[in-house]
N, C-alpha and C positions, 0 to 999 in steps of 0.2 A: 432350353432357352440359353442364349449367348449373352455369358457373363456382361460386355457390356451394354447389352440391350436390357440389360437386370439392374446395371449401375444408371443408368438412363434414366429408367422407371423410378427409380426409388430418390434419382435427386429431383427429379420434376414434381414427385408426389410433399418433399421435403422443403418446397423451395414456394414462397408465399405470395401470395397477387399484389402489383405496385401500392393499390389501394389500401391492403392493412396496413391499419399502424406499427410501428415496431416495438417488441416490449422489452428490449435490451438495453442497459445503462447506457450511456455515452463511455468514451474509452478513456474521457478524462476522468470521471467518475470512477471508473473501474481503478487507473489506475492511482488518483487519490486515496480510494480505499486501500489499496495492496500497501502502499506505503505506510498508513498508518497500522495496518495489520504489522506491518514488519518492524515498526515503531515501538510496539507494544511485545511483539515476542523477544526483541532484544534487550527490554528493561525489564521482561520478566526472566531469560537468562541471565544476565546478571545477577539482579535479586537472589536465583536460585544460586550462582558459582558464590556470592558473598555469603549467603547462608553454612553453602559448605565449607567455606573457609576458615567459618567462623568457628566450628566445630570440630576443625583439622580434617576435613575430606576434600578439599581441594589444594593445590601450590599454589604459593605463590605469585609467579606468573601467568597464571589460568585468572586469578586475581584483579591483577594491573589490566591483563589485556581486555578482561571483562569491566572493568570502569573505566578504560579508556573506550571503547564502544561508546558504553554510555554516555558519555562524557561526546562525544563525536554527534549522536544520534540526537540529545538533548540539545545542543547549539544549533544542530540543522533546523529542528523543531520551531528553537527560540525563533530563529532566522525567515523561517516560514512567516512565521506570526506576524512580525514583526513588518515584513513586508504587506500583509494583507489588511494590517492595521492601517498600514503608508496608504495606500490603496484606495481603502474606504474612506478614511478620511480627504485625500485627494477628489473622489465622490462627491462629497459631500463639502465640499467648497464652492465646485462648480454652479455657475449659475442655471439658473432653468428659463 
C-alpha cells in the first residue's frame, strides 16, 4: 500500500463528523490553565531556592533572582485579579 494512501486512511478514520460535539477545552481555557500551572511552579521553585539558602545550598544570587521572579509573578497575579474584580463589578452595575 502507498504510504500516502495509508496517511489518507488513517486521517479520514481520525478526523470526526460535523455533527459531534467537540470534547476539547477552548484555547482560552487551556491557556488560563498553563498560566496558572506556571504560576504555581515558579512559587514552588522559589520556595525550594529559599529553603536551600536557608541551609547554605544555594548563593546568593540564585536567591534574589528566585524572589525577584516571585516578586514579578505575584504582581502579575495581583493585576489579574484585580482586573477581573474591575470587570465583575462593572457587570454588575449594568442595568438589565
Amino acid at each position: 500500500m502507498d504510504i500516502r494512501a495509508l496517511n489518507a486512511a488513517q486521517r479520514y478514520a481520525a478526523s470526526r463528523p460535523a455533527t459531534e460535539p467537540q470534547t476539547q477545552t477552548s484555547g482560552a481555557a487551556e491557556a488560563a490553565l498553563g498560566v496558572v500551572k506556571d504560576f504555581a511552579a515558579t512559587l514552588q521553585e522559589s520556595e525550594a531556592t529559599a529553603k536551600a539558602a536557608m541551609v547554605g545550598d544555594a548563593d546568593p544570587h540564585s536567591l534574589v533572582q528566585a524572589l525577584a521572579q516571585t516578586e514579578l509573578a505575584v504582581e502579575a497575579a495581583v493585576t489579574v485579579r484585580n482586573k477581573v474584580v474591575e470587570a465583575y463589578q462593572e457587570i454588575l452595575r449594568m442595568p438589565v
